[in-house]
C-alpha positions in Angstrom: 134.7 32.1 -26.3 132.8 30.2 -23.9 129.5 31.2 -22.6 129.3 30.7 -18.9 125.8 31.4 -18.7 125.2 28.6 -20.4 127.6 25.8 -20.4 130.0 24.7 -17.8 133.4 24.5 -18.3 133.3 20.1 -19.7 136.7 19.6 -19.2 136.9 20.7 -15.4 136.5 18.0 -12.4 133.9 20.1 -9.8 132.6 18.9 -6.5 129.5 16.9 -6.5 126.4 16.9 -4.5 128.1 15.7 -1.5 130.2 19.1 -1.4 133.7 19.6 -1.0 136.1 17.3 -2.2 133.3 14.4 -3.2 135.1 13.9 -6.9 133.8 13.2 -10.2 133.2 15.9 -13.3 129.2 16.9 -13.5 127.8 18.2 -16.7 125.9 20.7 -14.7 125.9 24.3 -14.3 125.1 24.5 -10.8 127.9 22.4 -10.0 130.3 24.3 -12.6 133.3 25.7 -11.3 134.8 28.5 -13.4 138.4 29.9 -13.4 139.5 31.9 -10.2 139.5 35.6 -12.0 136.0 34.5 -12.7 134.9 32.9 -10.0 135.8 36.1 -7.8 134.2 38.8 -10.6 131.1 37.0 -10.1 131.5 36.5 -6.3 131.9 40.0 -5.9 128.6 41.2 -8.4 126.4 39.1 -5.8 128.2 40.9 -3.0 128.2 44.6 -4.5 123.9 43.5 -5.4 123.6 42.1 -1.4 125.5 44.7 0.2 123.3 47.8 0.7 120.6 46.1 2.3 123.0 43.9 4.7 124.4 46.8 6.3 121.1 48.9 6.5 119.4 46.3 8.8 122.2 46.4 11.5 122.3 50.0 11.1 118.5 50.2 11.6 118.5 48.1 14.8 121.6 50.0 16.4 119.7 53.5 15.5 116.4 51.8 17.4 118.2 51.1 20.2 120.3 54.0 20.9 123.8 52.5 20.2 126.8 54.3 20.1 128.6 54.7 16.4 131.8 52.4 17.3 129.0 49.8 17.8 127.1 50.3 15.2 129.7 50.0 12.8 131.1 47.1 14.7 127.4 45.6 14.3 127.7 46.1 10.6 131.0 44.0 10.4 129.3 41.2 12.2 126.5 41.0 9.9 128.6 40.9 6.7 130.3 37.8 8.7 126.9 36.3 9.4 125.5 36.5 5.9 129.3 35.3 4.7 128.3 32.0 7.4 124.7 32.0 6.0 125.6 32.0 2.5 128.2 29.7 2.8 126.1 27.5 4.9 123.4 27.1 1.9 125.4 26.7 -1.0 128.3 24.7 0.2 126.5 22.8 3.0 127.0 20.5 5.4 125.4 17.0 5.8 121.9 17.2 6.3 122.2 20.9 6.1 121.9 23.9 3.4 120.0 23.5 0.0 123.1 23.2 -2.3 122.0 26.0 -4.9 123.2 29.3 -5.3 121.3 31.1 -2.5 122.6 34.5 -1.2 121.8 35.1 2.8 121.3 38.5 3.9 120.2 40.6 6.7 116.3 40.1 7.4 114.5 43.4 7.8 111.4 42.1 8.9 113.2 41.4 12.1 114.0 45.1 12.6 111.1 45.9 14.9 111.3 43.0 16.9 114.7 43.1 17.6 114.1 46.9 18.5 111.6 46.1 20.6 113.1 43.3 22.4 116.2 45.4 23.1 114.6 48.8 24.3 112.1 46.4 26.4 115.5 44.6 28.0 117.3 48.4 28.8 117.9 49.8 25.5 121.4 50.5 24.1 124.4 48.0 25.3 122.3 46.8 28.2 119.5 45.3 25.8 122.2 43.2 23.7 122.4 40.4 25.9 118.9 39.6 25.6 118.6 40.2 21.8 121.1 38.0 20.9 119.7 35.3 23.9 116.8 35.6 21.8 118.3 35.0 18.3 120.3 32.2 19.1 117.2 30.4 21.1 115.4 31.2 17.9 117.7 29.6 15.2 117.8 26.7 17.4 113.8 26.2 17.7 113.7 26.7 13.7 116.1 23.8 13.1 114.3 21.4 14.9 111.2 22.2 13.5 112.8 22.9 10.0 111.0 18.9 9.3 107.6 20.9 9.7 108.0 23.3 6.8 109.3 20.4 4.7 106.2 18.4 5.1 104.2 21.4 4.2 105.3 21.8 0.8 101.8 20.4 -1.0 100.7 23.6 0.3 102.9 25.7 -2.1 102.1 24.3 -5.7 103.3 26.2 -8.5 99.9 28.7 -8.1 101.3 29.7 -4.4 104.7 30.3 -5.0 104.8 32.1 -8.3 102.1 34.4 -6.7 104.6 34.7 -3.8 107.5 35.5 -6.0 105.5 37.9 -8.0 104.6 39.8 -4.4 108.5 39.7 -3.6 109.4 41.4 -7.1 106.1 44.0 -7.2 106.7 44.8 -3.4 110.7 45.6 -4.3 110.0 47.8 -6.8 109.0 50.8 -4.3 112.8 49.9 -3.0 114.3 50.0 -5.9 112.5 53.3 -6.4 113.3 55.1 -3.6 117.4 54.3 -4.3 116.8 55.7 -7.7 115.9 58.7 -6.2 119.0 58.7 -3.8 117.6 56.6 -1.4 116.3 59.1 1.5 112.6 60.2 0.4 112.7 63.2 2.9 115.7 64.9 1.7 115.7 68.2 -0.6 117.3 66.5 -3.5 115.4 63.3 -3.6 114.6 62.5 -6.9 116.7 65.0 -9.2 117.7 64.8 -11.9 121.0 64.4 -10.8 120.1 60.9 -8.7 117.8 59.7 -12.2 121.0 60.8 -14.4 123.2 58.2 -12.1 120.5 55.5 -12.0 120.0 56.1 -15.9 123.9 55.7 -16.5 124.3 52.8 -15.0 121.0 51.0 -16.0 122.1 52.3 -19.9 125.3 50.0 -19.2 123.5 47.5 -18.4 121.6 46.8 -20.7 124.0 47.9 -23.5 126.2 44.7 -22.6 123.1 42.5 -22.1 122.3 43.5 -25.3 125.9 43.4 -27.0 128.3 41.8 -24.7 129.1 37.9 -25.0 130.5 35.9 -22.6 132.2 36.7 -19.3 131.5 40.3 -20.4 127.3 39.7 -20.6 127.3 38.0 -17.3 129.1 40.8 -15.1 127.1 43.2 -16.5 125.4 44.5 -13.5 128.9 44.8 -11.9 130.1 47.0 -14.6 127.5 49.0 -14.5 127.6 49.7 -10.5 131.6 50.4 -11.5 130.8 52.6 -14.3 128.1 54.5 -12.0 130.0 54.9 -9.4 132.9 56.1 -11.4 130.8 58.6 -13.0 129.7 59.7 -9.8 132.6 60.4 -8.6 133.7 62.5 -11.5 130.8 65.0 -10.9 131.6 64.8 -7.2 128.7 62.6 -6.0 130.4 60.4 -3.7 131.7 60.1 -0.4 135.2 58.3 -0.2 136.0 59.9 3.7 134.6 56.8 5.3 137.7 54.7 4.2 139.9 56.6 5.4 138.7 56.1 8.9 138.0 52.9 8.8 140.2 49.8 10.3 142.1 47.5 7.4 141.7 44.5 10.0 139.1 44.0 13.6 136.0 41.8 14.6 134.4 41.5 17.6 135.0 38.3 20.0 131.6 36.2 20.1 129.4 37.5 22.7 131.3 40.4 23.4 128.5 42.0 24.6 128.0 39.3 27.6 126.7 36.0 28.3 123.5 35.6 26.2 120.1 36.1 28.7 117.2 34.2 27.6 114.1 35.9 28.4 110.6 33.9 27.3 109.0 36.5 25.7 111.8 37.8 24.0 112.6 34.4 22.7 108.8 34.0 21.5 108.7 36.9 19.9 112.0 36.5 17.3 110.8 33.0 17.0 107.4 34.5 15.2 109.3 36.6 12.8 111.3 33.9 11.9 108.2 31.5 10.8 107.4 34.6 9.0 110.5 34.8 7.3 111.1 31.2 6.7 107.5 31.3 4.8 109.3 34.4 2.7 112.2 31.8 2.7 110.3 28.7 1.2 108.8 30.7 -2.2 112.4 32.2 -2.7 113.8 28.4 -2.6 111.0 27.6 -5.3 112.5 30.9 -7.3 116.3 29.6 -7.2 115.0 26.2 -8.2 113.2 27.3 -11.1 116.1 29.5 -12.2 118.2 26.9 -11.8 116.1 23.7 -13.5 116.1 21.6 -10.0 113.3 20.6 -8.9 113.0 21.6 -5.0 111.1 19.2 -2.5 110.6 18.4 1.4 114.1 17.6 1.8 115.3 20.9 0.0 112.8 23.4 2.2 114.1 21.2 5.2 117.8 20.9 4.3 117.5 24.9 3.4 115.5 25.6 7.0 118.2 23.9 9.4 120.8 26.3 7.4 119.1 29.3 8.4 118.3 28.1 11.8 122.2 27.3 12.2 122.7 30.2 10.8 120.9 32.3 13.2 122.7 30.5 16.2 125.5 31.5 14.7 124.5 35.0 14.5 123.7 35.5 17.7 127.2 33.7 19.1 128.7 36.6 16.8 126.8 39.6 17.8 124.8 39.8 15.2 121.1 39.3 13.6 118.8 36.6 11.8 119.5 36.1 7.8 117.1 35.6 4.6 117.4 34.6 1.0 118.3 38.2 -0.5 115.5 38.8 -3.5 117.6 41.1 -5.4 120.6 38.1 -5.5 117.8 35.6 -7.3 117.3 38.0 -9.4 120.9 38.6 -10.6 120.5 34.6 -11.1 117.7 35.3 -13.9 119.2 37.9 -15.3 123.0 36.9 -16.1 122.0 33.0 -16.0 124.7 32.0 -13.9 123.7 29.6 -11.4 126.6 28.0 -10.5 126.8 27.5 -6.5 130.2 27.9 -6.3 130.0 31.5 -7.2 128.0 32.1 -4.7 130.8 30.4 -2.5 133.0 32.6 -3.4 130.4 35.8 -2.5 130.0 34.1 0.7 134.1 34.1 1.4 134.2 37.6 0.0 131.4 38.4 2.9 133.3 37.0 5.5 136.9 39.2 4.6 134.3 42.1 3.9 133.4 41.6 7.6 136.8 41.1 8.9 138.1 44.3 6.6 136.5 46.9 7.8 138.6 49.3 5.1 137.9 47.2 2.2 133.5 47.5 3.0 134.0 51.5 3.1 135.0 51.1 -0.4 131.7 49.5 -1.2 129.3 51.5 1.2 130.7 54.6 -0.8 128.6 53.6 -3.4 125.7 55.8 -4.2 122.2 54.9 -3.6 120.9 56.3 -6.9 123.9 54.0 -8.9 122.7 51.1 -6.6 119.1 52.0 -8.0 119.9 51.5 -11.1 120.8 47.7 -10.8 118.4 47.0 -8.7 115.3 48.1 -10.7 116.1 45.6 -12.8 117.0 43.0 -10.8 114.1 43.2 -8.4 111.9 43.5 -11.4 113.4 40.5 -12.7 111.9 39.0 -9.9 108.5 39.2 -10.8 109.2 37.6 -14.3 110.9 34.7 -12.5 107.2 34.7 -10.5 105.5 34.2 -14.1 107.4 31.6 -14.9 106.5 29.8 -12.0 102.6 30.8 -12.5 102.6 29.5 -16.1 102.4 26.0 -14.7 99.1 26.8 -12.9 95.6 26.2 -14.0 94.7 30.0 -14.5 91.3 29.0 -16.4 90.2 28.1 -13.2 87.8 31.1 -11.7 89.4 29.8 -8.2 93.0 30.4 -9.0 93.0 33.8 -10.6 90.6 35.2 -7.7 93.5 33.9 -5.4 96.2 35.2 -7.8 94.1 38.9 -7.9 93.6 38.7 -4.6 97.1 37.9 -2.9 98.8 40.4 -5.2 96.0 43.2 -4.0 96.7 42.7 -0.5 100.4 42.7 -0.5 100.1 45.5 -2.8 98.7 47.4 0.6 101.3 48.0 2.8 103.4 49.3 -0.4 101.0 51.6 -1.4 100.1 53.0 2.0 102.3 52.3 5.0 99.7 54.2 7.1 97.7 51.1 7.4 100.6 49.2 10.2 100.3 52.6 12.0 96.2 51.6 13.5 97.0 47.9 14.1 96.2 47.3 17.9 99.3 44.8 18.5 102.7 45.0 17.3 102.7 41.6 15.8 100.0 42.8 13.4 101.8 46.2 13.1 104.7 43.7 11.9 102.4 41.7 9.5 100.8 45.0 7.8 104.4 46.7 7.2 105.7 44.3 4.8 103.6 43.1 1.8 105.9 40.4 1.3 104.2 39.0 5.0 100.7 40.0 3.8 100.3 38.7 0.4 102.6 35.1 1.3 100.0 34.8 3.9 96.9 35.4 1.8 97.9 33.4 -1.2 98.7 30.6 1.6 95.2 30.4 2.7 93.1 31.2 0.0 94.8 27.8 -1.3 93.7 26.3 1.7 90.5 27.4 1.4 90.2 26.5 -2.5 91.6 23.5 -2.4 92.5 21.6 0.7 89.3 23.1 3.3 86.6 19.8 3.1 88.3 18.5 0.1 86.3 21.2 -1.7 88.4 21.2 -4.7 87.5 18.2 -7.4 90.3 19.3 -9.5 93.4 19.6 -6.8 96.3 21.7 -9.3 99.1 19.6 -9.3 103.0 20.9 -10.3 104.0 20.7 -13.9 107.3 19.3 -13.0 108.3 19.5 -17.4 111.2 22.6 -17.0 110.0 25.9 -18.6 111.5 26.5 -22.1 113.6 29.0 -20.4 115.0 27.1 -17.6 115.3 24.0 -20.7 118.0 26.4 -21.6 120.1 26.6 -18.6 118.4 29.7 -17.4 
């Protein structure tokens, strides 16, 4: 049997750089293309490890600004639809735009509070809409024009920033993963029993059994077999809640802009354009993660090419009814840990979005999944992160004093906001109170300038440390 993790399918013509319908068979497992049965199995283990979080983010926002149920749920459709778009955007591509490898776009929560504050500053509930999405779609637009910037900035993120980065990501979305373990609401009575472990236990036991024992097709839908098998097991001891498909619509979507004509309001605008600097830094060590994973090297064109993806992106979005997207960390680290890296998978998650979105029925099936069963997965796949992080660090100079004091330091501060959210609480502006409640934000930023500091400021650094471009052992292998 063939190992898909590993090989491509030789004997099958797939699209070329140039995307669809470019021609000519590529010895390349980013490129591969595997059978349909496949191709969707794998689709839908990105979706079922993106899905939680893209619907919390809409739900967040609509819970800030006093919306109504029928538009919070209608906001949730949108946003599968927009990460469908998003997804589709980077992996697929168009000319000039999306990265080409197999990046998974989700709902940003860093955006929450500024969307939250930008709508209850505009009217609150439907009144405030308008404005949001004016200032989303303004947004995406002002990112892809300057999406050229970030590319030229890339010297600035040598192998010592963006493994340190990636490290943060992974560390930081460990306290997630955590908290779904425990059933995913910290302030409930039965948070953390044994009953929520015992589901997260199941399914984590599954998968790693079949990484362990499986081969094949079976090995690299483990995670998806496990959320099945956890799920199914939850349901047998009556731990799931199946009543929301029932109620839910087999087809609807809102019109673009249903909401009214987009109002563009300065400050508004200014503000979303902030947070989405913030998250296109988040964006540009993710990039470097997907890259690793999947042996490309990524450079200025890649962070630009990847950039004016999510700016379109976020136009889009906001034509829709719907919110800014990120690279999802818990999707690279399903890439690490089943080694399938072919795009075109991630195609198909995107497509699978978009009918998600437009099926209102068939994403009830999925949102019945338990948190704790979702925990399970993703405490390994977020930790998997982290390892991906190391592998990217290796190819530093860590005998240099310099580099592990901005390592230590970086990981210390983004460590903060994880370890005590109190601290975004006595900020005196609510753009700090956004830096301090994410350590993602924090320790990007630190590890950012302390390599300024070290080794651009005055040209203080005699010994610049350069990127071992030579492929890690791991990623040799088709990692």
């Amino acid at each position: 049997m063939t190992d898909i993790r590993t090989q491509p399918e030789p004997a099958r013509l797939v699209p070329g750089p140039g995307g669809l319908g470019s021609g000519g068979a590529v010895a390349d497992p980013v490129e591969a293309v595997p059978g349909w049965w496949r191709l969707g199995a794998l689709g839908l283990q990105h979706v079922l490890a993106f899905y939680a979080g893209a619907v919390v983010m809409p739900l967040l926002v609509a819970q800030g600004m006093g919306l109504s149920p029928a538009d919070t749920a209608a906001l949730i459709n949108t946003a599968l639809v927009a990460c469908g778009a998003a997804t589709l955007l980077q992996s697929v591509g168009l000319p000039g735009i999306g990265i080409r490898l197999p990046v998974v776009q989700g709902m940003s929560t860093a955006a929450v509070p500024s969307l939250v504050s930008v709508g209850v500053a505009a009217g609150g509930g439907r009144a405030g809409l308008p404005t949001v999405f004016g200032a989303v779609i303004a947004a995406g637009l002002v990112l892809f024009l300057v999406a050229p910037v970030f590319g030229r900035l890339i010297r600035f993120f040598p192998p010592l920033v963006t493994g340190t980065i990636v490290i943060i990501v992974g560390v930081t979305l460990m306290g997630v993963a955590a908290r779904q373990v425990g059933g995913g609401d910290s302030s409930a009575a039965d948070f953390g029993t044994p009953a929520h472990l015992g589901l997260a236990g199941a399914t984590l036991a599954v998968i790693v059994v079949l990484s362990r024992f499986a081969k094949g097709f079976l090995a690299s839908v483990a995670v998806l077999v496990g959320l099945a098998a956890g799920t199914a097991l939850a349901a047998t001891v009556g731990r799931t809640d199946f009543s929301g498909i029932g109620r839910a619509d087999w087809f609807g979507m809102q019109a673009p802009l249903h909401y009214g004509a987009p109002r563009f309001d300065v400050m508004a605008v200014l503000a979303i354009v902030l947070v989405l600097v913030i998250i296109a830094v988040e964006s540009i060590g993710q990039f470097f993660a997907v890259g690793e994973i999947a042996g490309r090297d990524v450079d200025e064109r890649d962070i630009t090419r990847a950039l004016r993806a999510d700016g379109l992106a976020t136009v889009l979005a906001g034509l829709i009814n719907s919110f800014p997207t990120t690279v999802y960390s818990q999707n690279v680290g399903l890439l690490r840990l089943t080694r399938v890296i072919s795009r075109w998978i991630v195609a198909a998650a995107g497509v699978l979005m978009l009918v998600l979105g437009l099926m209102p029925k068939v994403g009830a099936l999925v949102a019945a999944m338990p948190a704790a069963v979702l925990g399970g997965a993703t405490i390994v796949l977020f930790s998997t992160i982290a390892v991906v992080g190391v592998q990217i660090l290796v190819k530093a100079d860590l005998s240099d004093a310099r580099n592990t004091v901005l390592v230590a330091a970086s990981l210390g501060i983004g460590f903060l906001p994880t370890a005590y959210p109190q601290f975004a609480e006595h900020m005196p502006t609510r753009q700090l109170q956004v830096l301090f409640e994410s350590g993602i934000m924090l320790g990007t930023l630190s590890a950012v300038l302390l390599n300024l500091f070290f080794h651009h400021l005055g040209r203080l650094s005699a010994r610049p440390v350069e990127a071992v471009t030579e492929p890690s052992p791991v990623v040799a292998e088709g990692a």
